[in-house]
C-alpha positions as CSV (number, residue, x, y, z in Angstrom):
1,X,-6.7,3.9,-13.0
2,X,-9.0,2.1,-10.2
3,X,-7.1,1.2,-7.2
4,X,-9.7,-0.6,-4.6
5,X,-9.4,-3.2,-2.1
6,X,-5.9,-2.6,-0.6
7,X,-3.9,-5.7,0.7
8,X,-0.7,-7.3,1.8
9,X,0.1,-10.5,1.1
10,X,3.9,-12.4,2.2
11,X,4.4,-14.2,-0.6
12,X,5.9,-17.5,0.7
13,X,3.5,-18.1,3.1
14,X,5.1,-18.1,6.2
15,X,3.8,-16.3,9.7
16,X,4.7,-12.5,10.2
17,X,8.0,-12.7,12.8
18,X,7.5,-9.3,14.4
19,X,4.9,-6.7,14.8
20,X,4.8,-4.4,12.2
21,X,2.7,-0.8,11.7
22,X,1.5,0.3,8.0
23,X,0.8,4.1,8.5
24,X,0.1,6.5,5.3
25,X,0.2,4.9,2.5
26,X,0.2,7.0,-0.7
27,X,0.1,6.0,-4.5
28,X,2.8,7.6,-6.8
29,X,2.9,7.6,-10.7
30,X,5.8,8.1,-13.0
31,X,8.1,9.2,-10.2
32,X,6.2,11.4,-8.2
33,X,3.0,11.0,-5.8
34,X,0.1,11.6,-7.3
35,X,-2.0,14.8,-6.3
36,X,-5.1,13.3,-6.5
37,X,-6.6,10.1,-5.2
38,X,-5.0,9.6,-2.0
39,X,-7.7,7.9,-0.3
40,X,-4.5,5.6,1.6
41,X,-2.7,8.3,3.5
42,X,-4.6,8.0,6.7
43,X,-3.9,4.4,6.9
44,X,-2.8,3.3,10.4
45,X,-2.6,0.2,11.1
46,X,-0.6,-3.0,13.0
47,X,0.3,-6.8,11.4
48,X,0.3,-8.8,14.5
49,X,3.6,-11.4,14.6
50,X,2.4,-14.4,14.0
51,X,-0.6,-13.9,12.0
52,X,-0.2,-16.0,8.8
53,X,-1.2,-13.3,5.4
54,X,-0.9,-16.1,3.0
55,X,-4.3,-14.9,1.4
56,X,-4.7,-11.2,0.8
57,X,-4.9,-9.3,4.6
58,X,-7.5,-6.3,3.4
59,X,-5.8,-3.2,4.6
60,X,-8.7,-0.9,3.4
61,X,-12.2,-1.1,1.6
62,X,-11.7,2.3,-0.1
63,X,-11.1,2.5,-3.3
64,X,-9.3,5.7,-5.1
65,X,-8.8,6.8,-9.0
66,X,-5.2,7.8,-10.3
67,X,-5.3,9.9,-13.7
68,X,-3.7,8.3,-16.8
69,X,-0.4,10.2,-17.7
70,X,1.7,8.7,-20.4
71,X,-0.7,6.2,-20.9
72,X,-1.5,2.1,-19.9
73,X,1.7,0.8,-21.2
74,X,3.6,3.6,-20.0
75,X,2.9,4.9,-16.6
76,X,4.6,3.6,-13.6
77,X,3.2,3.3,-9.9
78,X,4.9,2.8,-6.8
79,X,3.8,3.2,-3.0
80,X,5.1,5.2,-0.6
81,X,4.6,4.8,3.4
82,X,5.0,7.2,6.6
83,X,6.0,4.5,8.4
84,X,6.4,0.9,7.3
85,X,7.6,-1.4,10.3
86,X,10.8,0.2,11.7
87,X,11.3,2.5,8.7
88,X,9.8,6.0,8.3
89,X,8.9,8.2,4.8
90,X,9.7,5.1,2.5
């Protein structure tokens, strides 16, 4: 799988209340992080309150591959974070 591009985007539109960091992101498949393609984890970065991300906010150029495991109708990502806003290792 091709993951490139990276970016949040708040669905309803409105401006970001508070500040909030995205540090470390990591990919995980099929209930576990993956091992390989972690191009993400040395993310660190800050959403400024008030900035409107009604249109994709890039949160990195890089792009990473994930190996297929079950295969395309079967695997299952998720993300995980060191730190997402207030919360850490989510």
């Amino acid at each position: 799988y091709l993951f490139s591009n990276a970016a949040i985007v708040n669905i309803d539109g409105t401006p970001v209340a508070d500040s909030f960091a995205l540090k470390g992101l990591r990919i995980g498949i099929n209930g576990k992080e993956s091992a390989q393609g972690q191009s993400y984890a040395n993310l660190d970065l800050s959403v400024s309150a008030g900035q409107t991300i009604a249109e994709p906010f890039s949160i990195s150029a890089l792009g990473t591959i994930i190996a297929l495991e079950k295969g395309a109708n079967l695997d299952e990502f998720f993300l995980t974070f060191e730190q997402l806003g207030e919360h850490t290792n989510v």
